[in-house]
Every structure is written in C-alpha cells, then in structure tokens.
RODRENLUM-909401 format. One line per field, with one value per residue (C-alpha): chain; x, y, z; residue in one letter; residue number from 1. Coordinates in nm, 4 decimals. Layout:
BEGIN
kette <- [A;...]
px <- [X;...]
py <- [Y;...]
pz <- [Z;...]
rest <- [A;...]
nr <- [NUM;...]
***
This chain:
BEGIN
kette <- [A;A;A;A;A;A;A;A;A;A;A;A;A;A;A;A;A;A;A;A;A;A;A;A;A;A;A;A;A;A;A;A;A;A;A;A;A;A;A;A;A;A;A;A;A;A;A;A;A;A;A;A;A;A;A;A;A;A;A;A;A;A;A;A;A;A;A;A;A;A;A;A;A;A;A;A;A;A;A;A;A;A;A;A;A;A;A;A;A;A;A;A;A;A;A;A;A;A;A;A;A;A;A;A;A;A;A;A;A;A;A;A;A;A;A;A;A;A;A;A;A;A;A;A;A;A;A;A;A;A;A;A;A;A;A;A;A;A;A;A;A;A;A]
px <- [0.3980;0.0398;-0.1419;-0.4620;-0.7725;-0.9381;-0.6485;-0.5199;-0.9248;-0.9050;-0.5703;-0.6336;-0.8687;-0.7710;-1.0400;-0.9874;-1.1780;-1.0793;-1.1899;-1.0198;-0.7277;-0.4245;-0.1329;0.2363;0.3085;0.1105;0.2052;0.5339;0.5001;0.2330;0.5439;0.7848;0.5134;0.4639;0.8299;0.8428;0.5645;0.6721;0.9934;0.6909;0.4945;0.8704;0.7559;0.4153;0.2283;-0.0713;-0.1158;-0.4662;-0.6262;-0.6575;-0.4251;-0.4772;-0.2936;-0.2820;-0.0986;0.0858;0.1800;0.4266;0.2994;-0.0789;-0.0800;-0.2756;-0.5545;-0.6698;-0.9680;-0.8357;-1.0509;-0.8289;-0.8910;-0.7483;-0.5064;-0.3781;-0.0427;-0.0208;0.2368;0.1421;0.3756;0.4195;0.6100;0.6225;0.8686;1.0454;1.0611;0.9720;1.2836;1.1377;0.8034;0.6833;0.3900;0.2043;-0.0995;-0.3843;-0.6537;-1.0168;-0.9736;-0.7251;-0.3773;-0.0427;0.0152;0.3518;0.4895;0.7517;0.8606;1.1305;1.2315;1.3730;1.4004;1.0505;0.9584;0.8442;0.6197;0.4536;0.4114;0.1330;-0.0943;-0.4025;-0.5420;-0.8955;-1.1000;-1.2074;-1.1261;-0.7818;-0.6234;-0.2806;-0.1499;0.1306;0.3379;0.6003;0.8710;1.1264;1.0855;0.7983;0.4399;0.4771;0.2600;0.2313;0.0730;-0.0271;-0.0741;-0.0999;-0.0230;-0.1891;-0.1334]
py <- [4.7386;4.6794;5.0652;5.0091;4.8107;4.7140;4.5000;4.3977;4.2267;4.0663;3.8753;3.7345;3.8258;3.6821;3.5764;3.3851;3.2504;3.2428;2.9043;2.6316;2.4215;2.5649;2.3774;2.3243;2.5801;2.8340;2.7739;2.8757;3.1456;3.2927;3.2583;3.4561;3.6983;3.7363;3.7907;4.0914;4.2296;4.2027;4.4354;4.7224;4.6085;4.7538;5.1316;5.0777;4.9119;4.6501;4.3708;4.3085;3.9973;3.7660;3.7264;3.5970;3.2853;3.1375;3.0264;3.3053;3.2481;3.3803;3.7308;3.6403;3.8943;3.8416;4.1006;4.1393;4.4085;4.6023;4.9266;5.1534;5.4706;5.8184;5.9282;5.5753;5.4264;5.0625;4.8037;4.5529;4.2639;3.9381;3.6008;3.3332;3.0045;2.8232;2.8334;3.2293;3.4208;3.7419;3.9222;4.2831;4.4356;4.7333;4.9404;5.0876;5.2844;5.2414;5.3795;5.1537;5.3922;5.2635;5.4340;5.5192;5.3258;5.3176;4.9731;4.6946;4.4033;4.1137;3.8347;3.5697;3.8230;4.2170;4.5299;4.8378;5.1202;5.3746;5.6085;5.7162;6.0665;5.9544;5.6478;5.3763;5.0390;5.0192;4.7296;4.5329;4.3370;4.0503;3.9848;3.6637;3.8805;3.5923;3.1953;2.9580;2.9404;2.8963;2.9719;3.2734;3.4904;3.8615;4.0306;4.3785;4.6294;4.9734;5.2495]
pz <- [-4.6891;-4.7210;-4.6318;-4.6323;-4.4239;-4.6692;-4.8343;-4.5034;-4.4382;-4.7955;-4.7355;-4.3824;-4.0800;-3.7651;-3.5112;-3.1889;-2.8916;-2.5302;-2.5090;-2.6370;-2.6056;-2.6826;-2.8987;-2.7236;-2.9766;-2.8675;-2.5147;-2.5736;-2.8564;-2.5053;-2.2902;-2.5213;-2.5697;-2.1714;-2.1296;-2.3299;-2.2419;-1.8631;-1.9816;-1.9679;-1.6626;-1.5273;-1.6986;-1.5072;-1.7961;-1.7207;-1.8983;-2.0225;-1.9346;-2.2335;-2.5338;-2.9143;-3.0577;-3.3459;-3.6894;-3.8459;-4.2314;-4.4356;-4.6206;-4.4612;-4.1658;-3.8867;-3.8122;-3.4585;-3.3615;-3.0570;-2.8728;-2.7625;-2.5779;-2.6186;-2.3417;-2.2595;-2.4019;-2.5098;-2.6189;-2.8063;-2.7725;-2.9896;-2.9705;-3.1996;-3.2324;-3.4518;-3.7555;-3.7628;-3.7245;-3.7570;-3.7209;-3.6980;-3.5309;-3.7091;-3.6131;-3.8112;-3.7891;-3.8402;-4.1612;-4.2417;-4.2430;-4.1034;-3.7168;-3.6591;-3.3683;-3.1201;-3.2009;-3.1202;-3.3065;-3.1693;-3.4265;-3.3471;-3.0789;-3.1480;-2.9832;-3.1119;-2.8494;-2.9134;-2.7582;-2.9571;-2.9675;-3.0266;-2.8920;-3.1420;-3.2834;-3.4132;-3.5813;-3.4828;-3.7862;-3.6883;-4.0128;-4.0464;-4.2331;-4.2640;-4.1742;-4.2306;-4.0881;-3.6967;-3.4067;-3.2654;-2.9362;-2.8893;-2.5625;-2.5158;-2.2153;-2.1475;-1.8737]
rest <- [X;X;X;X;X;X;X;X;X;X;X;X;X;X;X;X;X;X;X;X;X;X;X;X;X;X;X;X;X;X;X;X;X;X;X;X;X;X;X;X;X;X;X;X;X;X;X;X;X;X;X;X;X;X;X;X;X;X;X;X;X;X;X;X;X;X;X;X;X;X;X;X;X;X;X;X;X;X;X;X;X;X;X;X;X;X;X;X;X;X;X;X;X;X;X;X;X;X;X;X;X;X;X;X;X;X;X;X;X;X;X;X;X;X;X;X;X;X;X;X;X;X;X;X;X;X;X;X;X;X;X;X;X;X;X;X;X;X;X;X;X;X;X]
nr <- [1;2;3;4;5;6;7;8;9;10;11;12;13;14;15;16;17;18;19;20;21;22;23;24;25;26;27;28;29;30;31;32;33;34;35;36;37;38;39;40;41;42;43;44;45;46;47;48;49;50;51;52;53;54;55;56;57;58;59;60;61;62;63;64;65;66;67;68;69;70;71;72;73;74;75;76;77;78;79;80;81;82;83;84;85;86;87;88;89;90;91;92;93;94;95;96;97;98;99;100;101;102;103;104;105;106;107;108;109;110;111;112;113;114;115;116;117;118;119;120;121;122;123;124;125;126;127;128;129;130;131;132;133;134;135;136;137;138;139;140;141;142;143]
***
C-alpha cells in the first residue's frame, strides 16, 4: 500500500462541493454509507453534517482533507455500488504516514475508527480494491 502523502496527492486528490446535483449513483452509494454509519450513532457517535461523493476508480484513491481533534473518536464510513465489490478506508497523517485503524470491511461498504492524539488535518483515502469504477459516498461520525 501506498505510505506516503505525497504519492497519495500525485495519483488523485479528491475535492467536492456541497452544492450540486447529485447522480442516482451517489444517492444510493450516500444511503449505504448512512446505514453503516448509523451502526455507531448506536455506540453514541454523531454524524457530521455533510458528506463527500464522487467517482472512485480502480487503484486512483480518493483523498479527502478531514480536521480532526485530539480526544475525540471518529468513524469514517464509506459506501459505494455496483460494480465495486470491495473498498477500504485508510487514514493518514499530515505528514503523510498510514494511521492504524480499527476497521471493518464489508464488500462495497467499509469504516476506519480512530481517535487522534493531536489536533490537525488528517487525510482519509477511499481505495476500489476489487471491481470497476463506481460511485461512491463518505460520511464520518465523531464523539
């Protein structure tokens, strides 16, 4: 796996606005994404308002730019639909190095759990690990 930011940035950085319409696709990869994530609303997680969709390509990870603050825990949850069958969610720092996660894999739909020590931006890669390009949504929860 790719280790470091700097590569990451060079193969793909994911941006997204809030506004905009959204494709059917997205819609649904959103739902599958909200469904997990409400597994951890039942551990007292909140979901953050807003969420990132998008096209997710095979060995092009998606980037997103996240600021996360020391003494909260997160989950970071994804969903994507056919034709992905599975995708992972990693974590890096600022200085680009792999965070180890709690995670769970589900096939199109996966999480990374993590609570930082410091506060700072952090960076959530998606990855399509088997399938073809699809649409995909990220949401994250914090408590």
């Amino acid at each position: 796996m790719i280790g470091r930011l700097p590569i990451l940035l060079s193969i793909f950085v994911f941006a997204t606005s809030f506004s905009g319409a959204e494709t059917d696709g997205e819609v649904a990869a959103r739902k599958t994404a909200f469904d997990l994530a409400g597994a951890f609303t039942n551990d007292g997680f909140k979901m953050r308002d807003g969420h990132w969709c998008g096209t997710i390509q095979p060995h092009q990870p998606a980037l997103i730019a996240v600021n996360l603050y020391a003494g909260n825990q997160y989950w970071f949850s994804v969903g994507a639909i056919d034709p992905a069958k599975k995708i992972a969610v990693n974590l890096y720092d600022e200085n680009g190095k792999v965070i180890t996660t709690e995670n769970y894999n589900g096939g199109e739909k996966a999480a990374a759990g993590f609570s930082p020590t410091s506060s700072g931006q952090y960076f959530v890669a998606v990855n399509l690990l088997e399938g073809a390009a699809s649409s995909f949504c990220l949401v994250y929860s914090y408590k």
